[in-house]
PDBQT receptor file of N, H, CA, C and O in Angstrom, charges set to zero:
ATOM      1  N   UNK A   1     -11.125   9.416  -0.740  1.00  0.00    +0.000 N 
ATOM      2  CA  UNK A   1     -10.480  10.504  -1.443  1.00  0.00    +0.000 C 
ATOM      3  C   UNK A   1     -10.049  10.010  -2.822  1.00  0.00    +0.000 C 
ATOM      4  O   UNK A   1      -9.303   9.038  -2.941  1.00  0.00    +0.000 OA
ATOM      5  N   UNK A   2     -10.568  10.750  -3.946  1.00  0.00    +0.000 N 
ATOM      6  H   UNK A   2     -11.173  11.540  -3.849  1.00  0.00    +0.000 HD
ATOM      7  CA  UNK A   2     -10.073   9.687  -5.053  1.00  0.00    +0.000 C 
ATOM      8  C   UNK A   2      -9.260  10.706  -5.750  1.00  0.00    +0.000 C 
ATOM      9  O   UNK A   2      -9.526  11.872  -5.461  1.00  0.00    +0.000 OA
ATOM     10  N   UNK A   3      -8.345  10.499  -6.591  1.00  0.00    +0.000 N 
ATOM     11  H   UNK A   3      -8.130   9.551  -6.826  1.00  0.00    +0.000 HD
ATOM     12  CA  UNK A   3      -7.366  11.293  -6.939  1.00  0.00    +0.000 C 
ATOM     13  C   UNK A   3      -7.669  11.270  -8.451  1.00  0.00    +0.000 C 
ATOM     14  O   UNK A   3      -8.609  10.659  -8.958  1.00  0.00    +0.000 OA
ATOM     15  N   UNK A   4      -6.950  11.853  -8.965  1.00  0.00    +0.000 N 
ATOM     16  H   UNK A   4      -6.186  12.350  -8.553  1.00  0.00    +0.000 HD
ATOM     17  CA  UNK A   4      -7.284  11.920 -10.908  1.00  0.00    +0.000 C 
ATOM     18  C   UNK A   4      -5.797  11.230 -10.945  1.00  0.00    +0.000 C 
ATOM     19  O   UNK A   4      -4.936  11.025 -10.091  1.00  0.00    +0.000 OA
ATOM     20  N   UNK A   5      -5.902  11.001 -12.197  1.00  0.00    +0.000 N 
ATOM     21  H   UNK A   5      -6.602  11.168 -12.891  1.00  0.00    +0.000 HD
ATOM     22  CA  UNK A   5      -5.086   9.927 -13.373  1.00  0.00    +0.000 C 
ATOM     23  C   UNK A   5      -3.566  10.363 -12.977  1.00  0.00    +0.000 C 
ATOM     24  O   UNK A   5      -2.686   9.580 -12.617  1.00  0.00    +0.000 OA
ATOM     25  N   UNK A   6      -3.478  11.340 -13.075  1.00  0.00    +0.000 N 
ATOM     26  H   UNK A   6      -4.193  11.976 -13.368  1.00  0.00    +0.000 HD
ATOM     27  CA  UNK A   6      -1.941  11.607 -13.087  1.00  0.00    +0.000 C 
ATOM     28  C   UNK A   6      -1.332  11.487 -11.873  1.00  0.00    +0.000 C 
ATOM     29  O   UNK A   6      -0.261  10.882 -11.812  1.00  0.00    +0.000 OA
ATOM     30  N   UNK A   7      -1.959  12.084 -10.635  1.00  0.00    +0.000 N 
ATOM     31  H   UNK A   7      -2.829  12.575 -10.685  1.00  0.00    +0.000 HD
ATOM     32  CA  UNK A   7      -1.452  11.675  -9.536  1.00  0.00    +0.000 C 
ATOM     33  C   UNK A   7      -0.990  10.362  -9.522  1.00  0.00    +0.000 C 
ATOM     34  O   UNK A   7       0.111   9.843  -9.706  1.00  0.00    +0.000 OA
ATOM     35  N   UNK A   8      -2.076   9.964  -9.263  1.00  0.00    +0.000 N 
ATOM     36  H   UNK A   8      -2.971  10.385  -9.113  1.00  0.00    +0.000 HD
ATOM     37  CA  UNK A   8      -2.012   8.130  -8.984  1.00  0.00    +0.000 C 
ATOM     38  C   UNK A   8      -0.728   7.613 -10.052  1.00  0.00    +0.000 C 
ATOM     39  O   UNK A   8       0.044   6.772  -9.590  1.00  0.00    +0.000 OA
ATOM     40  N   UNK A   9      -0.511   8.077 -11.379  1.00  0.00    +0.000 N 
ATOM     41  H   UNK A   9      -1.138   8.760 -11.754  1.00  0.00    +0.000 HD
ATOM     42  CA  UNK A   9       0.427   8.078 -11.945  1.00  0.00    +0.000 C 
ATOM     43  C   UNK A   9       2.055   8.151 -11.321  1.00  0.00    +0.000 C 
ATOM     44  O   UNK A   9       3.027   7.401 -11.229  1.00  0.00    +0.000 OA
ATOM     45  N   UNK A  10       1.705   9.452 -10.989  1.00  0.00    +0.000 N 
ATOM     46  H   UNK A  10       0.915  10.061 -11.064  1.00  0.00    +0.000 HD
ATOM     47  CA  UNK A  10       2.876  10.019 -10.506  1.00  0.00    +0.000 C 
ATOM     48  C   UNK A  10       3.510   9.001  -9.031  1.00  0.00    +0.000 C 
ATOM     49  O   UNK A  10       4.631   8.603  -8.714  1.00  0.00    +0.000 OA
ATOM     50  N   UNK A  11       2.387   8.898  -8.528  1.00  0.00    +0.000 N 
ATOM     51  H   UNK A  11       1.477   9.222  -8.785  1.00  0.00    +0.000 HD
ATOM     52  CA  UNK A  11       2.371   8.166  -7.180  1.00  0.00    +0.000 C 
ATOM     53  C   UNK A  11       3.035   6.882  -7.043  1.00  0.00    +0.000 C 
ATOM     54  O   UNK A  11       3.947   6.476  -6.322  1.00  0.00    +0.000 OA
ATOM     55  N   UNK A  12       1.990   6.133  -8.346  1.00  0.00    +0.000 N 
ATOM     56  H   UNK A  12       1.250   6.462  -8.932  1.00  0.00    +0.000 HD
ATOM     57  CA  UNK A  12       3.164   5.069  -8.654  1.00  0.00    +0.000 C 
ATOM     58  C   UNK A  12       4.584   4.391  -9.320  1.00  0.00    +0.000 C 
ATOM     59  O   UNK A  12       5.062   3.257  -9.285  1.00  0.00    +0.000 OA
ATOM     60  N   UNK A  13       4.987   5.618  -9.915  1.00  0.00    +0.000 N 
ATOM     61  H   UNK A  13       4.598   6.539  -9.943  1.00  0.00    +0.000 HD
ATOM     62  CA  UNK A  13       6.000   5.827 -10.673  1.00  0.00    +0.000 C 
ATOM     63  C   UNK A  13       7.275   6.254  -8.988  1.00  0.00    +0.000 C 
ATOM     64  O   UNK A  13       8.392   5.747  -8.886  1.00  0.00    +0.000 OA
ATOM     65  N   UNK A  14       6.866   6.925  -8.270  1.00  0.00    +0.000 N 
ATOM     66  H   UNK A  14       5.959   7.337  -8.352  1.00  0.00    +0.000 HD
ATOM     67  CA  UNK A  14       7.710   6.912  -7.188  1.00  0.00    +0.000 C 
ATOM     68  C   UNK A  14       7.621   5.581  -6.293  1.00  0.00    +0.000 C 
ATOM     69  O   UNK A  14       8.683   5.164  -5.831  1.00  0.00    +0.000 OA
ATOM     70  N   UNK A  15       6.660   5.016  -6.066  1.00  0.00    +0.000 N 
ATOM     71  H   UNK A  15       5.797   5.355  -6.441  1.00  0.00    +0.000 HD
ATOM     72  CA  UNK A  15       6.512   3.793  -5.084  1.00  0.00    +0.000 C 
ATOM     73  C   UNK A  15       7.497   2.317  -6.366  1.00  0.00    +0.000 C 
ATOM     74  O   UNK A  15       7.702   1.166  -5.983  1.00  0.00    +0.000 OA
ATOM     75  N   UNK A  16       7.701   2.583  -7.071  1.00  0.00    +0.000 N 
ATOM     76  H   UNK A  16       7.535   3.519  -7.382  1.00  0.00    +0.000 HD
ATOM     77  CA  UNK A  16       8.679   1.787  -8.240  1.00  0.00    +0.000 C 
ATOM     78  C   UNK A  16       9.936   2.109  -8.173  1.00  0.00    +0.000 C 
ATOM     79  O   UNK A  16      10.811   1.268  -8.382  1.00  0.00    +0.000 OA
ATOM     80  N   UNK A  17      10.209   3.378  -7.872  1.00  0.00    +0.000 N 
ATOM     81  H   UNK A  17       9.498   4.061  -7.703  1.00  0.00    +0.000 HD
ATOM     82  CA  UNK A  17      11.342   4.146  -7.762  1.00  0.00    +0.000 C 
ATOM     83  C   UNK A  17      11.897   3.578  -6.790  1.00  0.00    +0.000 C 
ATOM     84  O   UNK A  17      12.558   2.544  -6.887  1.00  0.00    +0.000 OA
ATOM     85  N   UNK A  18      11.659   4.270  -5.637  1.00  0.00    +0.000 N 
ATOM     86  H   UNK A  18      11.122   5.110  -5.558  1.00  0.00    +0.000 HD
ATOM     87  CA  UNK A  18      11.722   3.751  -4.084  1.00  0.00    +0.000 C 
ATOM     88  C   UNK A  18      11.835   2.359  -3.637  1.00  0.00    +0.000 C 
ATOM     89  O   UNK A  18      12.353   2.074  -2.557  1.00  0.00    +0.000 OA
ATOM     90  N   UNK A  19      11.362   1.494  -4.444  1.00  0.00    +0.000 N 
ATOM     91  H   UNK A  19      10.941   1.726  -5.321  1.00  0.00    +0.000 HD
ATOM     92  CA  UNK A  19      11.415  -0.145  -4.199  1.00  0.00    +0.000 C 
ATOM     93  C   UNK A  19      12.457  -0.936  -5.091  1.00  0.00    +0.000 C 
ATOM     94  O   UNK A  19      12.804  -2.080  -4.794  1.00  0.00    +0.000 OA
ATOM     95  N   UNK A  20      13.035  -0.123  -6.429  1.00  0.00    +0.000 N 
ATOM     96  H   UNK A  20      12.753   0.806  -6.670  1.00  0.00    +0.000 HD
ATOM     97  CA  UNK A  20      13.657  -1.102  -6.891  1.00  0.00    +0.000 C 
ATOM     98  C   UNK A  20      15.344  -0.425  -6.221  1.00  0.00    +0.000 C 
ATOM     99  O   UNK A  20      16.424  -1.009  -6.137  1.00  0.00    +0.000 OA
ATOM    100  N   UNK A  21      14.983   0.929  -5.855  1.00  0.00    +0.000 N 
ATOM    101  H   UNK A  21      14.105   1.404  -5.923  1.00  0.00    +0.000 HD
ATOM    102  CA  UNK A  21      16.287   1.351  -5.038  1.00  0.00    +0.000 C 
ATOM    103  C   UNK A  21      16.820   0.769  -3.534  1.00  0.00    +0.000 C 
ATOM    104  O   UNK A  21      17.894   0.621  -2.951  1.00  0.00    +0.000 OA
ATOM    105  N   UNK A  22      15.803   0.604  -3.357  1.00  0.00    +0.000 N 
ATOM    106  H   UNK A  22      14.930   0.724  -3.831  1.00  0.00    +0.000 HD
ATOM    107  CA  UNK A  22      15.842  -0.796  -1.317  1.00  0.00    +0.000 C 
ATOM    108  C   UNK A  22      15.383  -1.496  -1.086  1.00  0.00    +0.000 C 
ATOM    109  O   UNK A  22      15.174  -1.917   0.052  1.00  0.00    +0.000 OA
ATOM    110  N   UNK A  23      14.859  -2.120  -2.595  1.00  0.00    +0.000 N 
ATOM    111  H   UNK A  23      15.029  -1.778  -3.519  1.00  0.00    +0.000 HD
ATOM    112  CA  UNK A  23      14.543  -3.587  -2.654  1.00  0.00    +0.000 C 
ATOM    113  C   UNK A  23      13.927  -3.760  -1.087  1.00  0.00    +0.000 C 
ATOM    114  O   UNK A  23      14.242  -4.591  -0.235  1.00  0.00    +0.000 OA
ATOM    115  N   UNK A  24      13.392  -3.174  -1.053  1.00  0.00    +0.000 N 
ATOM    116  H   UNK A  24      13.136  -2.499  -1.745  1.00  0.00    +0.000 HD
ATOM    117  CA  UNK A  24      12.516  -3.549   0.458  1.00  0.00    +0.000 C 
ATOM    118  C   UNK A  24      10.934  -2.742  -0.332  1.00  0.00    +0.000 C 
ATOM    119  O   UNK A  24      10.709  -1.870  -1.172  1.00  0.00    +0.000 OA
ATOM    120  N   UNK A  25      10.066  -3.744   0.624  1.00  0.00    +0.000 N 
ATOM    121  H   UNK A  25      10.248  -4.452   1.307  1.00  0.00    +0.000 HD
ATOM    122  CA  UNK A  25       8.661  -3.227   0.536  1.00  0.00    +0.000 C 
ATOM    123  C   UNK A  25       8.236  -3.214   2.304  1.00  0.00    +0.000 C 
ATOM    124  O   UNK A  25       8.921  -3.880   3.080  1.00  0.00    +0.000 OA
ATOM    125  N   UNK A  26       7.184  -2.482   2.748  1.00  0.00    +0.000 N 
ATOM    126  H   UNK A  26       6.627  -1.941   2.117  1.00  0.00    +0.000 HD
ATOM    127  CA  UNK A  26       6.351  -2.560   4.034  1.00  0.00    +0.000 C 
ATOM    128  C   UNK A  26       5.107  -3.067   4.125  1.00  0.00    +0.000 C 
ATOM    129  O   UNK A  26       4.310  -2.850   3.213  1.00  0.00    +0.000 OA
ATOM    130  N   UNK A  27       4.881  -3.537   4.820  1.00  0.00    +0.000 N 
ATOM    131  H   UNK A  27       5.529  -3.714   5.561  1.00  0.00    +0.000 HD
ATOM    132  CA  UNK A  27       3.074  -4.253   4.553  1.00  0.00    +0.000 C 
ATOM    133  C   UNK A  27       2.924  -4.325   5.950  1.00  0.00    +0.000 C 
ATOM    134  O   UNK A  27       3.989  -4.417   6.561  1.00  0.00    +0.000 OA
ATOM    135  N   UNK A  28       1.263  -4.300   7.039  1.00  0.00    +0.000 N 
ATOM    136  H   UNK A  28       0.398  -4.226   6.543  1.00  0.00    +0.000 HD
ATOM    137  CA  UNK A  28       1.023  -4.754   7.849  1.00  0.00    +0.000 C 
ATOM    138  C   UNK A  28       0.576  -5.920   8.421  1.00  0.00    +0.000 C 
ATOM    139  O   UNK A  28      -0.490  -6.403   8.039  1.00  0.00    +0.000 OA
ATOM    140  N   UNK A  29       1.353  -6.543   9.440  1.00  0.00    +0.000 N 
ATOM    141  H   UNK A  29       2.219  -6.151   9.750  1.00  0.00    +0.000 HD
ATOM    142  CA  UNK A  29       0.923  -7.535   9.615  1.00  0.00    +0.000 C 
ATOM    143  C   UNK A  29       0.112  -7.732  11.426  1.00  0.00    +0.000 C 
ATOM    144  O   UNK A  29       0.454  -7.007  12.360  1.00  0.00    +0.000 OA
ATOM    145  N   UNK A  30      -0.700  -8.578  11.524  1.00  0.00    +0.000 N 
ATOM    146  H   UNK A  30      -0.978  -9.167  10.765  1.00  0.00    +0.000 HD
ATOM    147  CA  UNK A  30      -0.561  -9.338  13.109  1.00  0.00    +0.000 C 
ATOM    148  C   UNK A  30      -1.026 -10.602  13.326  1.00  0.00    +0.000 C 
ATOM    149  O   UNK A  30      -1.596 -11.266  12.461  1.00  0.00    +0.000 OA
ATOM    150  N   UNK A  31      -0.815 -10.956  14.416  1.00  0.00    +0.000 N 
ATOM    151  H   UNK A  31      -0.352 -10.416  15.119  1.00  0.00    +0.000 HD
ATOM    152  CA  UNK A  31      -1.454 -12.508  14.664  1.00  0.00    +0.000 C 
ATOM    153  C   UNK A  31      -2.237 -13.038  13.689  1.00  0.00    +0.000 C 
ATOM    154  O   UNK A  31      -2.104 -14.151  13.178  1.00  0.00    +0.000 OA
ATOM    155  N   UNK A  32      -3.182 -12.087  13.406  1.00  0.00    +0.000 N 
ATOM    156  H   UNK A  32      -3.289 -11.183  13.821  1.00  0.00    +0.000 HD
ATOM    157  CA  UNK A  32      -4.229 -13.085  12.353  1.00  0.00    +0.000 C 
ATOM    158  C   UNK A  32      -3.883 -13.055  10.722  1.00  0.00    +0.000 C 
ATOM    159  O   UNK A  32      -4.565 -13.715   9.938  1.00  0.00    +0.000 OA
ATOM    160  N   UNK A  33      -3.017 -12.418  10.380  1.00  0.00    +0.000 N 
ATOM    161  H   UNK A  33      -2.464 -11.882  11.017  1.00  0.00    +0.000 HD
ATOM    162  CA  UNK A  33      -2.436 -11.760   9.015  1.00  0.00    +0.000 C 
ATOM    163  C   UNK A  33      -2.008 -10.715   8.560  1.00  0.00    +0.000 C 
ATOM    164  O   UNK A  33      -1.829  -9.746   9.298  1.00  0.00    +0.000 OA
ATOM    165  N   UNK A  34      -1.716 -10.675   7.079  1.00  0.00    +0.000 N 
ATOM    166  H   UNK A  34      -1.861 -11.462   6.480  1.00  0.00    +0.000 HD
ATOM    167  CA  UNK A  34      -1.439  -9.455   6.419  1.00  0.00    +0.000 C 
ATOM    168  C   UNK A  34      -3.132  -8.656   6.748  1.00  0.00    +0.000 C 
ATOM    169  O   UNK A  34      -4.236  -9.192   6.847  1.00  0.00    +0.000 OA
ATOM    170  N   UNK A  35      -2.665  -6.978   6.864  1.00  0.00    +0.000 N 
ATOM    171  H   UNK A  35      -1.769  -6.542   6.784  1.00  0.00    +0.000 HD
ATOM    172  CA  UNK A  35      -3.748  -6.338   6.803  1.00  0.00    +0.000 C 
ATOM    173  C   UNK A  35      -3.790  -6.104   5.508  1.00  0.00    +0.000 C 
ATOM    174  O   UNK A  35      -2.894  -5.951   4.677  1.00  0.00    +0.000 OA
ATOM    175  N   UNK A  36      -5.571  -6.091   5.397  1.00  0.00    +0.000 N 
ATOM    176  H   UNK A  36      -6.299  -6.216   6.072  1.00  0.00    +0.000 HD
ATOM    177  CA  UNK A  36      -6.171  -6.322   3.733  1.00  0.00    +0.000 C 
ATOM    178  C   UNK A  36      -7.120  -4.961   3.678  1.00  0.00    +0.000 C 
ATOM    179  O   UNK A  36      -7.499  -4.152   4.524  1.00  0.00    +0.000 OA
ATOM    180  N   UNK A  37      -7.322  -5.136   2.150  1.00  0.00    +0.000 N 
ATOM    181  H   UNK A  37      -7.014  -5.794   1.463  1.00  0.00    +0.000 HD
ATOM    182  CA  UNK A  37      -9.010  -4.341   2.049  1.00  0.00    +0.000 C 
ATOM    183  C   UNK A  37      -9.494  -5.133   0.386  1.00  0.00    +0.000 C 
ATOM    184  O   UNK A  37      -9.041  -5.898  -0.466  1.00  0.00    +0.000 OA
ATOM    185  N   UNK A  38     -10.686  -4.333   0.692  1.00  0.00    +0.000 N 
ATOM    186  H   UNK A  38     -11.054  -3.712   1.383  1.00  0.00    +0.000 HD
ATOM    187  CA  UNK A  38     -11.407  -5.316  -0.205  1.00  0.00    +0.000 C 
ATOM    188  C   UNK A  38     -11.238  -3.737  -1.857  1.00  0.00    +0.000 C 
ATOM    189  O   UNK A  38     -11.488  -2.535  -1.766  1.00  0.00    +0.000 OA
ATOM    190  N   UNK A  39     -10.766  -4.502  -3.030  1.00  0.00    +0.000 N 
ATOM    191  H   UNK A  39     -10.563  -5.479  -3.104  1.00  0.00    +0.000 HD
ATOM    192  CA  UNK A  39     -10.511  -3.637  -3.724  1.00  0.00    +0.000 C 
ATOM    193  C   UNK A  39     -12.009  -2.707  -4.435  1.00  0.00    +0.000 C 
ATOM    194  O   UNK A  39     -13.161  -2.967  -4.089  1.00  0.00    +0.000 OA
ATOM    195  N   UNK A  40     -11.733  -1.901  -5.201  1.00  0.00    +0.000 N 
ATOM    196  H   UNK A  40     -10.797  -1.690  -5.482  1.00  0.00    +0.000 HD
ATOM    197  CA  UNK A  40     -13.027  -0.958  -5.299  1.00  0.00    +0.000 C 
ATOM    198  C   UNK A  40     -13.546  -1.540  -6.991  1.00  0.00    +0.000 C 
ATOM    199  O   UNK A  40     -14.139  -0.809  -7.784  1.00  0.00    +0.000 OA
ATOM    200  N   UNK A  41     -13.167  -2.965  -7.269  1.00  0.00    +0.000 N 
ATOM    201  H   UNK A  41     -12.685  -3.558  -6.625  1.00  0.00    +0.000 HD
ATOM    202  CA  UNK A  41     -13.469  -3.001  -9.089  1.00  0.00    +0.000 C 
ATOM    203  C   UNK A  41     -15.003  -3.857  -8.477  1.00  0.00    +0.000 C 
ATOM    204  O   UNK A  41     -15.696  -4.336  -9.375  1.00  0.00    +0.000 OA
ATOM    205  N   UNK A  42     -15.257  -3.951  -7.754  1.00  0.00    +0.000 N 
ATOM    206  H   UNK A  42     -14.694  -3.562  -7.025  1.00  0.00    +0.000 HD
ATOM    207  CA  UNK A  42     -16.600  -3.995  -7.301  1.00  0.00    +0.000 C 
ATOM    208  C   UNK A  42     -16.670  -6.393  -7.367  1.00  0.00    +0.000 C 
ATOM    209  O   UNK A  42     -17.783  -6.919  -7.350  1.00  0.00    +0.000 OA
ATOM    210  N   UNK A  43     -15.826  -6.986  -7.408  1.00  0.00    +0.000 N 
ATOM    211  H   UNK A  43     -14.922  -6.559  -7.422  1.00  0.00    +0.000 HD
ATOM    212  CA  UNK A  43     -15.656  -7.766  -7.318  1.00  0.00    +0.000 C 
ATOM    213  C   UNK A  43     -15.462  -8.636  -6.225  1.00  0.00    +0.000 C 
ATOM    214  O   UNK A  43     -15.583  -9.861  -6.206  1.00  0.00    +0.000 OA
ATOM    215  N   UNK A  44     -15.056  -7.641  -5.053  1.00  0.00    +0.000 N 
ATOM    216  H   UNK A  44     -14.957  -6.646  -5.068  1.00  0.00    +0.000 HD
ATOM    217  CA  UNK A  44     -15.148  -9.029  -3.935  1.00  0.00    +0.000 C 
ATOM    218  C   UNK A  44     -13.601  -9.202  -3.642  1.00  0.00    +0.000 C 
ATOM    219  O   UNK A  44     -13.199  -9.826  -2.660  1.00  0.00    +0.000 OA
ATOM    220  N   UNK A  45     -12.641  -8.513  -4.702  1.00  0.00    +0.000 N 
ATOM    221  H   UNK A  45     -12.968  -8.006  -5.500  1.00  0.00    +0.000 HD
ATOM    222  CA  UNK A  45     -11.241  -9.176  -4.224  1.00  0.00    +0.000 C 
ATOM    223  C   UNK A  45     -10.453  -8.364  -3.387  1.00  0.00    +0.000 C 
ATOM    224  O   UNK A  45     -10.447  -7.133  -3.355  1.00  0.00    +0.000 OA
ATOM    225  N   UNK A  46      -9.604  -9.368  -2.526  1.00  0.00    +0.000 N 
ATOM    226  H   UNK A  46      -9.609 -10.367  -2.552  1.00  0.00    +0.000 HD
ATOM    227  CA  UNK A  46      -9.081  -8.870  -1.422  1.00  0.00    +0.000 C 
ATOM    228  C   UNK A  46      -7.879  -8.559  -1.902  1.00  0.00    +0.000 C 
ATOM    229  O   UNK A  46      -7.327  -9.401  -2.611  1.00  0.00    +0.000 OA
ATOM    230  N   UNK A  47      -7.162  -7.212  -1.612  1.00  0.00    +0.000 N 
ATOM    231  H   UNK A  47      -7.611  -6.529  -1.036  1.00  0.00    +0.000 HD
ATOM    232  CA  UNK A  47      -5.950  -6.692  -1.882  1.00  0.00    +0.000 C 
ATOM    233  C   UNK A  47      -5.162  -6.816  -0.560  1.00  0.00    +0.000 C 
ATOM    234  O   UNK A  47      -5.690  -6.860   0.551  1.00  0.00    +0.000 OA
ATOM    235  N   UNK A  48      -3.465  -6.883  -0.880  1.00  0.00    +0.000 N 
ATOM    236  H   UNK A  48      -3.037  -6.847  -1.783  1.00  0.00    +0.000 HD
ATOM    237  CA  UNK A  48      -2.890  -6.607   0.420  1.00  0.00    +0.000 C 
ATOM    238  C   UNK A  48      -1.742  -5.116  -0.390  1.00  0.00    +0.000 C 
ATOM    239  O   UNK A  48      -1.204  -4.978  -1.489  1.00  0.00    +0.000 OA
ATOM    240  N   UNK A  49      -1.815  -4.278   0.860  1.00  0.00    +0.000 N 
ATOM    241  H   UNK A  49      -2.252  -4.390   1.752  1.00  0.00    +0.000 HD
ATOM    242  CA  UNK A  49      -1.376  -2.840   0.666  1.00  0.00    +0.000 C 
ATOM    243  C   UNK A  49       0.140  -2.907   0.886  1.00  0.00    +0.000 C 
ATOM    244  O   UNK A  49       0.368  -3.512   1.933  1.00  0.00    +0.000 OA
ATOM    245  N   UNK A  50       1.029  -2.581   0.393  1.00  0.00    +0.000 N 
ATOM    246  H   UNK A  50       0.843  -2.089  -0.458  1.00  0.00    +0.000 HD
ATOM    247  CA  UNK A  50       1.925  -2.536   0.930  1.00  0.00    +0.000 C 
ATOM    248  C   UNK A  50       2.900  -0.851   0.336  1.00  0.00    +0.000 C 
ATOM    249  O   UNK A  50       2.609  -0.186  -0.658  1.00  0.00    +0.000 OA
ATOM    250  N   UNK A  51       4.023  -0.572   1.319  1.00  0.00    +0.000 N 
ATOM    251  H   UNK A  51       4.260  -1.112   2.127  1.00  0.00    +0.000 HD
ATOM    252  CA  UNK A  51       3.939   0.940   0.974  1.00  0.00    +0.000 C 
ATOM    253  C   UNK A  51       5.983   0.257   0.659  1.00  0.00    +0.000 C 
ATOM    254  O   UNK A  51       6.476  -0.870   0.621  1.00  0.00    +0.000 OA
ATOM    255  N   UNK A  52       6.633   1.835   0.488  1.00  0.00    +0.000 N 
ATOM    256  H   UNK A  52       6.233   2.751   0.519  1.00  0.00    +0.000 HD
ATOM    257  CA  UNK A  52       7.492   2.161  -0.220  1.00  0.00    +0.000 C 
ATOM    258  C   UNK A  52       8.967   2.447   1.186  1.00  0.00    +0.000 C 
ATOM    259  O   UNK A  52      10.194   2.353   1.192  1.00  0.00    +0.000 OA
ATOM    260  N   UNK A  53       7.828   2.835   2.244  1.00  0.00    +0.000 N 
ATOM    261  H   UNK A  53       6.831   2.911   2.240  1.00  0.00    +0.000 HD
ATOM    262  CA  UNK A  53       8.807   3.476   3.428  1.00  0.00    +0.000 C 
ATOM    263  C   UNK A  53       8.126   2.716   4.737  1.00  0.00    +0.000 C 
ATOM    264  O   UNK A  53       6.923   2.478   4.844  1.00  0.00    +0.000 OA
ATOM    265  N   UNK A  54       9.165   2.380   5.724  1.00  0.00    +0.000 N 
ATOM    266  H   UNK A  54      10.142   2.573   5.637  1.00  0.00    +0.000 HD
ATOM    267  CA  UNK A  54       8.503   2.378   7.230  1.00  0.00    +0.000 C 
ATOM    268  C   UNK A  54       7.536   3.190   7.628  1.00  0.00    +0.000 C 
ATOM    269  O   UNK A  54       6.487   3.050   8.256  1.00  0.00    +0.000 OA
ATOM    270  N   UNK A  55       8.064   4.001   7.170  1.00  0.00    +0.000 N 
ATOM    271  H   UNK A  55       8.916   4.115   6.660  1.00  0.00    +0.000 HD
ATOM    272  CA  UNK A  55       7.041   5.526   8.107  1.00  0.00    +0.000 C 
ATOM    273  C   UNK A  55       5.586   5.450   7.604  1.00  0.00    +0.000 C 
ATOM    274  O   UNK A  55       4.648   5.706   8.359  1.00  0.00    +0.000 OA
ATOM    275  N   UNK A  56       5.406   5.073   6.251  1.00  0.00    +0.000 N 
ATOM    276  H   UNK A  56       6.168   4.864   5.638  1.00  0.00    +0.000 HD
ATOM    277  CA  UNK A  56       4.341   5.141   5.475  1.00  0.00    +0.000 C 
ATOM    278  C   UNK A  56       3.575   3.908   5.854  1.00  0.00    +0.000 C 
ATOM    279  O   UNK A  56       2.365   4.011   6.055  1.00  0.00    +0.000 OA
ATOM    280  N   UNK A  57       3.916   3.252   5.918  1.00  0.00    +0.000 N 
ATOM    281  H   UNK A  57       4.899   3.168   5.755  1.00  0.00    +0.000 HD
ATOM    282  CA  UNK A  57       3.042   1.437   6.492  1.00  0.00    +0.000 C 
ATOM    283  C   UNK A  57       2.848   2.163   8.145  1.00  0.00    +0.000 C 
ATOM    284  O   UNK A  57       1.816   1.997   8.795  1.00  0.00    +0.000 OA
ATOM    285  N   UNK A  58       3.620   2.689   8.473  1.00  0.00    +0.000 N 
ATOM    286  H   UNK A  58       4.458   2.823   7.945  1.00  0.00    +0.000 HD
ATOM    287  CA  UNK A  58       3.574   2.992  10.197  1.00  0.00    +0.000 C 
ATOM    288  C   UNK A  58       2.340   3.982  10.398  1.00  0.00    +0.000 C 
ATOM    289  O   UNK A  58       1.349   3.797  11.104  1.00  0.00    +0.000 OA
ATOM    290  N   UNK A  59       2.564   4.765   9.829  1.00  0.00    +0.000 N 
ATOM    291  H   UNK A  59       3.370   4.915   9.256  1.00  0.00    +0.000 HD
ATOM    292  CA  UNK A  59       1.512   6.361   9.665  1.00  0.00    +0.000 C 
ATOM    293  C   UNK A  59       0.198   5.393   9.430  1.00  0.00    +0.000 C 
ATOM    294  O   UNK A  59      -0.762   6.089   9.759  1.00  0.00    +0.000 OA
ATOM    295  N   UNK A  60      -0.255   4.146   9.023  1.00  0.00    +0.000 N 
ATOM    296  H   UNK A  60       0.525   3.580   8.756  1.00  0.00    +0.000 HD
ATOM    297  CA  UNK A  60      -1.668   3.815   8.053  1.00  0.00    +0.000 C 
ATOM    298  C   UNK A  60      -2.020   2.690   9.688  1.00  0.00    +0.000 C 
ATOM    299  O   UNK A  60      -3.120   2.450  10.186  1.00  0.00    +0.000 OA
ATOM    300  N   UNK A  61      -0.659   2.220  10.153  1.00  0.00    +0.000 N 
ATOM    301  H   UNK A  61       0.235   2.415   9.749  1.00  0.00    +0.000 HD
ATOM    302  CA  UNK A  61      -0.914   0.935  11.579  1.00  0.00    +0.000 C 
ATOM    303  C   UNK A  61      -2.376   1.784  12.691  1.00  0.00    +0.000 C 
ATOM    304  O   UNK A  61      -2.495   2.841  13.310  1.00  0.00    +0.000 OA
ATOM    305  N   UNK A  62      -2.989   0.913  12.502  1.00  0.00    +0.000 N 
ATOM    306  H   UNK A  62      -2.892   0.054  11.999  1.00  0.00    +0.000 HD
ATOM    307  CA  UNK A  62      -4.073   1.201  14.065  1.00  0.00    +0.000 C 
ATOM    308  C   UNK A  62      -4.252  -0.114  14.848  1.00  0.00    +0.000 C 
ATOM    309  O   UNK A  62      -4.566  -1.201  14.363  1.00  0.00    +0.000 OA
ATOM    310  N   UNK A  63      -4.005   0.163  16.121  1.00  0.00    +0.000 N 
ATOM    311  H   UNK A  63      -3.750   1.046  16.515  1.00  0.00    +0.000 HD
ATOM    312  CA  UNK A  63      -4.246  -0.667  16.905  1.00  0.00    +0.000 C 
ATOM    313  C   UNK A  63      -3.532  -1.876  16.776  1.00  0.00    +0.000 C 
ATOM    314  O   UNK A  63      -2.384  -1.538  16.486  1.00  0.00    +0.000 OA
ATOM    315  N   UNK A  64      -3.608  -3.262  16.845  1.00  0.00    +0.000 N 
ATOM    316  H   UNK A  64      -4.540  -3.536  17.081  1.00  0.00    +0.000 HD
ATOM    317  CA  UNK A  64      -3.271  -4.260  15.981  1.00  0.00    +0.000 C 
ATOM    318  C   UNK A  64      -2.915  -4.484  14.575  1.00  0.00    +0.000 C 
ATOM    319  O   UNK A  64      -2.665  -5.622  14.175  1.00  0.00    +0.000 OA
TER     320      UNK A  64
């Protein structure tokens, strides 16, 4: 799903918001690591995701 400029804008202007207010971040983890993906600049590099809320890292968890 790819979004246009401003969203993603907007999107990250709240995930900045939200983090410097509870100084907390969420990320997934298990036994074998942080969960990753491989980013889309067509390079090969591995990103780790991390979100703004529990619920939001929770809502993305499958399985392990």
């Amino acid at each position: 799903m790819l979004q246009d400029s401003a969203t993603i804008e907007s999107k990250y202007k709240l995930f900045i918001e939200k983090v410097a207010a509870s100084k907390l971040v969420w990320g997934l983890k298990n036994k074998k690591g942080w969960a990753n993906s491989e980013s889309n600049n067509g390079e090969g590099t591995a990103i780790i995701p991390f979100w703004s809320d529990r619920a939001y890292a929770k809502a993305c968890a499958k399985d392990d």
